[in-house]
N, C-alpha and C positions, 0 to 999 in steps of 0.2 A: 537624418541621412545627410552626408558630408555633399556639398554640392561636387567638387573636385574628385570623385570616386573613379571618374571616367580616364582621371588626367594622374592615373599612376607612373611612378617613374621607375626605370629598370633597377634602380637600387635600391628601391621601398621594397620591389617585386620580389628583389632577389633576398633580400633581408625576411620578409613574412616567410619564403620558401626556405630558408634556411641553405642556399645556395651562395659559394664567393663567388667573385664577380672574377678572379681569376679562372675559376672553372666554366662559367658562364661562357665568356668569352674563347674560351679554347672548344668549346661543343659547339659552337657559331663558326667559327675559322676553320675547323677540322676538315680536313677534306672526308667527302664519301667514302664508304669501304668499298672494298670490291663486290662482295653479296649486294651493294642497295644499287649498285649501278648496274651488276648484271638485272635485276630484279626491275628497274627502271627501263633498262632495253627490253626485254622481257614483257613488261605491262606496255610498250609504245607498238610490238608486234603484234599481238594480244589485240589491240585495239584498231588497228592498222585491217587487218584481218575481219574482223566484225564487221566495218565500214565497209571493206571490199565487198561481203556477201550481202549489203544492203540491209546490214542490221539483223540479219533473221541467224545465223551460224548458233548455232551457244556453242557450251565447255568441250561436248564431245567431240565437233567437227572441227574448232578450232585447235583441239587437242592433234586430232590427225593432221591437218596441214601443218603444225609447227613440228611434227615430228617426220613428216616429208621433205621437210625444206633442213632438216638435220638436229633440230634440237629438239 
């Protein structure tokens, strides 16, 4: 076993994956889509929600308050 196994570099990485470093980096830089940010606001309310009922709420009642509050 290579002692150094730990201390891989993004280009060895990228090279084993068969990945270019052109592409690499544009998936890194790329801004979000619109689906992962609505989905992000989405999972922050979700959560937001659960906390306010002191943890006890699940899927169904948090389903009904996010669909009173319009979504």
């Amino acid at each position: 076993k290579k002692q150094n196994d730990n201390n891989a570099s993004i280009s060895g990485m990228l090279d084993k994956l068969n990945v270019s470093k052109s592409g690499y980096y544009d998936y890194v830089n790329r801004k979000p889509s619109k689906q992962k940010v609505r989905k992000q606001e989405l999972s922050k309310k979700i959560k937001a929600i659960h906390e306010e009922s002191h943890e006890i709420y699940g899927a169904p009642k948090i389903t009904v308050k996010l669909n009173q509050s319009g979504i």
